[in-house]
Every structure is written in structure tokens, then in C-alpha cells.
N, C-alpha and C positions, 0 to 999 in steps of 0.2 A: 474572402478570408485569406490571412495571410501565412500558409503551411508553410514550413522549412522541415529539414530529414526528422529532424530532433522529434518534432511535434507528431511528424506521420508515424516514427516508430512507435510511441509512444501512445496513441492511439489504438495503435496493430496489436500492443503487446496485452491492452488494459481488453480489449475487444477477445482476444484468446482466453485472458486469463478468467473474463466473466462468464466465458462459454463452459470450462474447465470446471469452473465451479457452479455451474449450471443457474445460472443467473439470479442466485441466492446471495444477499448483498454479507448475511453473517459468513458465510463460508468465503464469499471473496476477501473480506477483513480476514479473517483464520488463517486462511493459506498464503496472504499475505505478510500475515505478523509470523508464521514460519519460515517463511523465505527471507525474510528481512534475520532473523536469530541465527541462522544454520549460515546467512551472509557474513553475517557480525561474529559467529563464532570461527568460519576461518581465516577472516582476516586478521583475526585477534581482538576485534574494539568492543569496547564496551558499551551498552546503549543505555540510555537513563531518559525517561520520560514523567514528564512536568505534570502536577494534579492541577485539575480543574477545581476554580476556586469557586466557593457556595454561589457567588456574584455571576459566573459564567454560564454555573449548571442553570440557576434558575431563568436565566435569559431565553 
């Protein structure tokens, strides 16, 4: 396999964060999507996320 830093931190970081959440995939989505709101609120941006269309869901 072909690891670079990116890849390892990135790893490190998801490997923490699912211990943190005690390897409950809804709490790692939750704590997640608050880290990403309180990211977005201080750097000012605004996030807008796209619906799933009837054609996707039922796939």
C-alpha cells in the first residue's frame, strides 16, 4: 500500500475519533457533524447540504 503523511494522519485521527465515540457509528456521524458546525461557525462559512433524490434512496 502506498501511505503518504496525509493518508497516515488521517487514519490516526478517524481511529481516535471512533474510540471517543466508543465505536458507535451514529455518535461518530454526531460528533462529527458538530465538529464540522462549530468549524463552519468560526470560520464564518455557510454549509448547504444536497437531498437525496427518491431514485438514490431507493438504490
Amino acid at each position: 500500500m502506498n501511505d503518504n503523511e496525509l493518508l497516515i494522519e488521517k487514519v490516526k485521527t478517524q481511529k481516535i475519533l471512533d474510540e471517543k465515540a466508543e465505536h458507535d457509528l451514529a455518535k461518530y456521524v454526531s460528533d462529527t457533524h458538530a465538529r464540522i458546525e462549530a468549524l463552519a461557525a468560526r470560520l464564518e462559512l455557510k454549509l448547504t447540504y444536497g437531498r437525496p433524490t427518491n431514485k438514490a434512496v431507493a438504490a
